[in-house]
C-alpha positions as CSV (number, residue, x, y, z in Angstrom):
1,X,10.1,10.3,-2.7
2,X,10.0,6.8,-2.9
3,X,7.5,4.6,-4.8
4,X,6.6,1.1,-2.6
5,X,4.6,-1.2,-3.5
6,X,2.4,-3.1,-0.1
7,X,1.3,-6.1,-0.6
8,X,-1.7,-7.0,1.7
9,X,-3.9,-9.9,2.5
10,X,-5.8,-9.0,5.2
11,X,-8.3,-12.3,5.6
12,X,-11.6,-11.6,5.5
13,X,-12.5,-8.9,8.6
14,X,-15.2,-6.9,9.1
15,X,-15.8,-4.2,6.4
16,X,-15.7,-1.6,9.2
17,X,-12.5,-3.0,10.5
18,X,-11.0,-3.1,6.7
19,X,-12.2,0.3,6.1
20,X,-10.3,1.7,9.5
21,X,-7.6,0.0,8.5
22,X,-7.3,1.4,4.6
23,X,-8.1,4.8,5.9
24,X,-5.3,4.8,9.2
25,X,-2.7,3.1,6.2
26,X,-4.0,5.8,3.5
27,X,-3.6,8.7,6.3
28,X,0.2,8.1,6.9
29,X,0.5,7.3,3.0
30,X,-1.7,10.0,0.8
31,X,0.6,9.5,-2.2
32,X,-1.0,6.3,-2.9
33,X,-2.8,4.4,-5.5
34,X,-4.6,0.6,-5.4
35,X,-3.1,-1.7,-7.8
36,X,-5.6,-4.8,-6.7
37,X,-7.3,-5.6,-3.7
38,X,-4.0,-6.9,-2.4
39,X,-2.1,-4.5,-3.8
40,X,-1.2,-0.7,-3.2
41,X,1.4,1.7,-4.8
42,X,2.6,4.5,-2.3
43,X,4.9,7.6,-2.9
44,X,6.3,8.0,0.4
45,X,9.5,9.5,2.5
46,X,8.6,6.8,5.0
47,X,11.2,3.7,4.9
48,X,9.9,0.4,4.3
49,X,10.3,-1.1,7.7
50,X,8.8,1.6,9.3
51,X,5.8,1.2,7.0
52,X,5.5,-2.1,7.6
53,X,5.6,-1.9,11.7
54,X,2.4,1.2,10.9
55,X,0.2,-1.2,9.2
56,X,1.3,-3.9,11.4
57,X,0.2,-1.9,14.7
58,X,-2.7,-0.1,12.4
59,X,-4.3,-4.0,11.9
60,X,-3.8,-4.6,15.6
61,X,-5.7,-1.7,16.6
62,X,-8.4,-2.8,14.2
63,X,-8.7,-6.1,15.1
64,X,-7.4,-7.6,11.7
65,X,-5.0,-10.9,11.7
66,X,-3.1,-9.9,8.6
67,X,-1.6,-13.0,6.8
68,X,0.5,-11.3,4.5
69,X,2.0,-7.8,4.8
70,X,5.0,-6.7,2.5
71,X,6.6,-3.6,2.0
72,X,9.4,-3.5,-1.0
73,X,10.8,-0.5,-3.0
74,X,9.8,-0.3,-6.7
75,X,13.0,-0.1,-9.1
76,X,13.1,2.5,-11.7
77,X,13.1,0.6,-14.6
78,X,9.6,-1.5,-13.5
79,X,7.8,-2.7,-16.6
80,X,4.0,-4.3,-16.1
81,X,1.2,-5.8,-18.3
82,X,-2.0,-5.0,-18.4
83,X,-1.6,-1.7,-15.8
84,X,-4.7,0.4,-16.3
85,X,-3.5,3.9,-18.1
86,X,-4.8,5.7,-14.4
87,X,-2.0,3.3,-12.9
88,X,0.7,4.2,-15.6
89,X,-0.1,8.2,-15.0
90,X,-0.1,7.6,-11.2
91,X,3.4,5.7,-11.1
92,X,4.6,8.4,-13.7
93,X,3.6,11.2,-11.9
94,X,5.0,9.7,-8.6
95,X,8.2,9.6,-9.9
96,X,8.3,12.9,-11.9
């Protein structure tokens, strides 16, 4: 399984739409784990590109303007600073 790491900056939408929107991305993606409000971790068979045209169509569908969406595999060897220990277990177990 792949680890990728999404990086999202949705504007400012509605909280409903936001919500929709984390819960569609979330549904395809249940392996996953929010860095930051801008940033998720999923463990996912799914290939980048296809990931990115889901949440693409998902904020469509909820009415969000996205102006940022990236999708980008996580190396093996990533090293971090100041990743809570729930983050270090999460990544660990992803990969295990």
């Amino acid at each position: 399984m792949a680890l990728l790491l999404i990086l999202h900056d949705l504007g400012t939408p509605p909280a409903a739409a936001e919500e929709d929107f984390f819960y569609t991305f979330f549904g395809i993606a249940p392996d996953h784990w929010r860095v930051t409000p801008a940033a998720s971790l999923v463990g996912t068979d799914l290939s980048p590109g296809y990931l990115l045209q889901h949440l693409r169509d998902t904020a469509r569908r909820c009415g969000i303007k996205p102006r940022l969406l990236m999708v980008m595999p996580m190396p093996e060897n990533v090293v971090s600073y100041g990743l809570t220990p729930e983050g270090e277990a999460w990544m660990r177990d992803m990969r295990d």
